[in-house]
N, C-alpha and C positions, 0 to 999 in steps of 0.2 A: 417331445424332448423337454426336460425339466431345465429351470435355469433360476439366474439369482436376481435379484435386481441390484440393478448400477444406476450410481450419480454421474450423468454422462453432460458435458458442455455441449451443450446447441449451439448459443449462439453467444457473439462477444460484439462489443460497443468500449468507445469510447471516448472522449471530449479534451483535446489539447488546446487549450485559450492558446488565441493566437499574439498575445501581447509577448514579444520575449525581452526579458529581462537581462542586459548582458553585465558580464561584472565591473563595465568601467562607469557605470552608471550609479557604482557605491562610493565611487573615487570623494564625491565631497561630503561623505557622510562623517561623522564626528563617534566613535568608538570609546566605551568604557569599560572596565572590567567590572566585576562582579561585586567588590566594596566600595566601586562610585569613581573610582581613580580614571581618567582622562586618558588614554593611551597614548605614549609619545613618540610611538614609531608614526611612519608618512601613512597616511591610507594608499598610497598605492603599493609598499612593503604587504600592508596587512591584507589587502586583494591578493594580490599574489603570492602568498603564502595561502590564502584561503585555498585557492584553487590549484594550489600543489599539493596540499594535504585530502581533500576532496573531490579533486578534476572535474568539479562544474564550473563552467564557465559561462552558462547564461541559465534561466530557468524560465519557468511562465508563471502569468499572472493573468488572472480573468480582471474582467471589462467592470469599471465599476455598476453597471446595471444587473451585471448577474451575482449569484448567489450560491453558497453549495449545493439547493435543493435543485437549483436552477442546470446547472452541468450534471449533477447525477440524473436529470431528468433526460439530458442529452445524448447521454451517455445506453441509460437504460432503453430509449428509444432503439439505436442503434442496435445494442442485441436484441432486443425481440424480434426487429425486421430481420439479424440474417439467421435466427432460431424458425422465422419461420410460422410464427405461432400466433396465436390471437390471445389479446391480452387477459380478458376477461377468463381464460383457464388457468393463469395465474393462482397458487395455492398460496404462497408468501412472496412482499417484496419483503426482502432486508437492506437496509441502508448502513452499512461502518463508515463512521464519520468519531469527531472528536470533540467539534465545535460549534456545531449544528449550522443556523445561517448568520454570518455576521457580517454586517453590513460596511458598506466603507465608513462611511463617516460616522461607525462604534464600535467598540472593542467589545461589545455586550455578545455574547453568547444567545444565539434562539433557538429552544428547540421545544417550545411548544404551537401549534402540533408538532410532532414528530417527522424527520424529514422525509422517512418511509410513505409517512400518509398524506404530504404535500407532494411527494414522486409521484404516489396512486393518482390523486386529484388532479395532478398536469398530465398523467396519462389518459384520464377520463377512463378510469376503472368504475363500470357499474358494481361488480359483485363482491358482496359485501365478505362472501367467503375468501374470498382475496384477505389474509391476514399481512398488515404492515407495521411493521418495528423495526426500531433502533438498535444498533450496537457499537458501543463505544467499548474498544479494547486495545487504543494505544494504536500503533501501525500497522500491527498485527491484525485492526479489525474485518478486513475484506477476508483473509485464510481462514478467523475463526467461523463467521458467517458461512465461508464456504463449506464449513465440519456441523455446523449446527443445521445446514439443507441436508446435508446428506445424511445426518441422523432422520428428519423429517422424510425423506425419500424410501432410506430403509426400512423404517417403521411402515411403511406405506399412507400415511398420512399423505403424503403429497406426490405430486406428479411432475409438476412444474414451480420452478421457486426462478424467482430472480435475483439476485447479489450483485450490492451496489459498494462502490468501496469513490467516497469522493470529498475532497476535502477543499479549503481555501484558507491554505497557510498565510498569504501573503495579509492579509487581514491581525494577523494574532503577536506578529513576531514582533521585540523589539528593532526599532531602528536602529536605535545606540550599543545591541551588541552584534558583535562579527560570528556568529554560530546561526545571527537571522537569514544570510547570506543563502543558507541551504537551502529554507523552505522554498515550496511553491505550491499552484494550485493545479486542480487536473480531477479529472474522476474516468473509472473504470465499470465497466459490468460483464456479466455474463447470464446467459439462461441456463439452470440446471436443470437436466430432467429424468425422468425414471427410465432405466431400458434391461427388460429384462432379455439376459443371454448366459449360452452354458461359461463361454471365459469370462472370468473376471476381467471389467475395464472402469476405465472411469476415474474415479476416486478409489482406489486401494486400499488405502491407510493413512494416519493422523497421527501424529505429536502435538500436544501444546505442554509449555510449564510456565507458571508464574512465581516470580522470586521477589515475594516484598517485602518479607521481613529485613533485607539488609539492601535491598537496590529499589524499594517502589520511591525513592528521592532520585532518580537520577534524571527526569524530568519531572518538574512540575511548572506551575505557573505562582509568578510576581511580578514586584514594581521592576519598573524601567530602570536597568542600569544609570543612565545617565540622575546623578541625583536632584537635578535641576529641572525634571520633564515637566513639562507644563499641566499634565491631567496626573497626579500621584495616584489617583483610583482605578487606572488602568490597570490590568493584568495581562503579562506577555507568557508565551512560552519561554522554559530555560532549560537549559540542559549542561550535565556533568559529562562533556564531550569525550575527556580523554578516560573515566571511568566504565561508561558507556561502550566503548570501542573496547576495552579490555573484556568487559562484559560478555560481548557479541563472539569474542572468541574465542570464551571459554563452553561459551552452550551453545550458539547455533549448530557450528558442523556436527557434535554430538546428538543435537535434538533429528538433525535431518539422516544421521548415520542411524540412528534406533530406530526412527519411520518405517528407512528403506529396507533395513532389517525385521519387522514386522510384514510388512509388506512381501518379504521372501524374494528381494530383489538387491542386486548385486548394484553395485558403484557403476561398473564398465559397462551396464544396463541403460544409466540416465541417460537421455540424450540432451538435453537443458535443465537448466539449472534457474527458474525463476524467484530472483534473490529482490527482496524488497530493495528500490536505490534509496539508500540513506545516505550513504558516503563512498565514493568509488575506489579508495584504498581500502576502507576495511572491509568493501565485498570480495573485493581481490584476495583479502589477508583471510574471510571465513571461507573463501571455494578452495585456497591452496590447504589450509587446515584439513577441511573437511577430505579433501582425498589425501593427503598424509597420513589420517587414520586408516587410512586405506594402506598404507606404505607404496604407494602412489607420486614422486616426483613431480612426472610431467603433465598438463593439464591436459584433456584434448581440445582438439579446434574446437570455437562455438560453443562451450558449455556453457558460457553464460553469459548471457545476452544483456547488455548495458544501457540504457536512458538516462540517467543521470547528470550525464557530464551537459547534455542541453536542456531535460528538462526538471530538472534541480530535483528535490525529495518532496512530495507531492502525498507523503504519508498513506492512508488506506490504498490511497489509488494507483500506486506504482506498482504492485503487481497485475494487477487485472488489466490495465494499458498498456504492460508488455505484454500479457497473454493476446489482447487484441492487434497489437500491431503486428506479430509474429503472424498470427490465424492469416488477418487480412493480406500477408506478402508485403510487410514495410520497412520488415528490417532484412538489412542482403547478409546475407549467409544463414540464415536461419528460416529453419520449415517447421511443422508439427503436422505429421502423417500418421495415419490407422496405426495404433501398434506401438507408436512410440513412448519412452518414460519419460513425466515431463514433473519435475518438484515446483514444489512453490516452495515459498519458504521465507519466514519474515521475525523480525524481533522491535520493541518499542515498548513506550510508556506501559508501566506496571511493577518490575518489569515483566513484559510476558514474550514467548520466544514458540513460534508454530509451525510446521511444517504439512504437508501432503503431498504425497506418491499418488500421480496419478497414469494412467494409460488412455492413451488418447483412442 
């Protein structure tokens, strides 16, 4: 019997620092806007506005002893035990990250070596055929990684690939602006692996687009709000929040609508909806979109499963953390069974905006 090869998930891991961050812990922090100005509402107004417009109300933050390479190593660990497999069969790791490892006490950026090849070397990978690299592509980078395995897969080049999606926000963000509130840290993985069978499963189909002629400004990195910060050389992330949320709602549900339409799969098909948490209004505001195009009203139960609102936006790594908490049975109402249609789907710095159909 002839059959095709599939990108199929083995195995999922993942790494929640146990440090939680709640929001009345920003109560005495001092807020600027974006030309230096001192904001004169109460910080307990501008909390609670934060988390009316976003509904996190607390996030995490890793320990200062660890590191991003440190949690994606954790992380990665955890899938290969439940994939099951020996690591040294390992074809690629890939690590999506943004910021490589940045230590507490620096705002400096590391990423030489590469955090793929410091993953390898804490997993004690002998074989050299084991290829490990980086990929930085904004939020989006754990969905793209997962489109660049499955090219590797198909091609038949690889068998087994690992995809690391981990980040440590908490390290980059300013203090002195309230949009820093969001971030946090966390890392994700999964094992991909090849399976050939006559149905298609797995990985399906793929969407990406990147729009930087007129939106790759809507994150980037400078000086501290506050014009008085004590290190001027530091570089923060920044973001064009209410531009950005416009953004998200004009291409995600489209990008995830053309996927599922390549894919030759119907809306009423999906059974989750794995939406990067960036902000839990505007995931709300791109799921209702998204099946409107549908002409679609009502949502159904469960289609989209939430982390957010506890453990803040954790960039690369908020999707592959939901995919692992759902696998492992940790989020109640939610399952991933043989058969089922399960998106990912993500948008961030570039801009760039991804999806994937896949069948579990």
């Amino acid at each position: 019997m002839n059959g095709s090869i599939n990108s199929v998930i083995t195995g999922t891991g993942s790494y929640i620092p146990p440090n939680r961050i709640e929001n009345h812990e920003f109560l005495q922090s001092e807020f600027y806007d974006s030309a230096g100005n001192k904001l004169q509402k109460e910080p307990e107004y501008i909390v609670n506005k934060f988390q009316e417009i976003t509904t996190i109300s607390e996030r995490r933050y890793v320990s200062d002893d660890l590191n991003t390479s440190d949690i994606a190593y954790y992380a990665a660990k955890a899938a290969i035990e439940n994939a099951e497999i020996e690591m040294e069969e390992l074809d690629y790791v890939i690590v999506a990250h943004n910021f490589g490892d940045v230590r507490k006490d620096s705002n400096r950026s590391d990423m030489v070596p590469t955090l793929a090849a410091r993953v390898k070397y804490k997993l004690g990978i002998e074989n050299p055929d084991t290829v490990a690299y980086d990929l930085p592509f904004g939020c989006p980078g754990w969905v793209q990684a997962m489109i660049q395995a499955n090219y590797y897969i198909k091609s038949g080049d690889a068998s087994k690939i690992l995809v690391i999606g981990a980040e440590t926000l908490s390290r980059i963000y300013d203090p002195h602006d309230r949009d820093g509130m969001i971030y946090a840290d966390g890392a994700g993985a999964v094992v991909l692996e090849s399976k050939v069978s006559v149905a298609p499963e797995g990985i399906l189909a793929h969407k990406t687009r990147s729009d930087t002629l007129e939106f790759s400004q809507m994150l980037y990195m400078d000086k501290s709000d506050n014009p008085d910060y004590e290190n001027q050389d530091d570089l923060f992330l920044k973001m064009n929040g209410r531009k950005l949320y416009q953004y998200a709602l004009q291409t995600v549900p489209k990008s995830i609508k053309a996927c599922l339409e390549q894919a030759d799969i119907d809306i009423s098909e999906v059974k989750h909806v794995l939406i990067h948490q960036a902000n839990g209004k505007m995931d709300d505001a791109i799921i209702q979109r998204l099946f409107g195009l549908y002409g679609i009203d009502k949502l159904p139960e469960h289609i989209m499963p939430m982390t957010v609102s506890w453990l803040g936006n954790s960039s690369v790594a908020t999707v592959p953390t939901l995919m692992d908490l759902i696998s492992r049975g940790k989020m109640e109402g939610y399952s991933i069974e043989p058969g089922d249609i399960i998106v990912f789907a993500s948008v961030g710095a570039g801009m760039n905006v991804n999806a994937i159909v896949y069948r579990a």
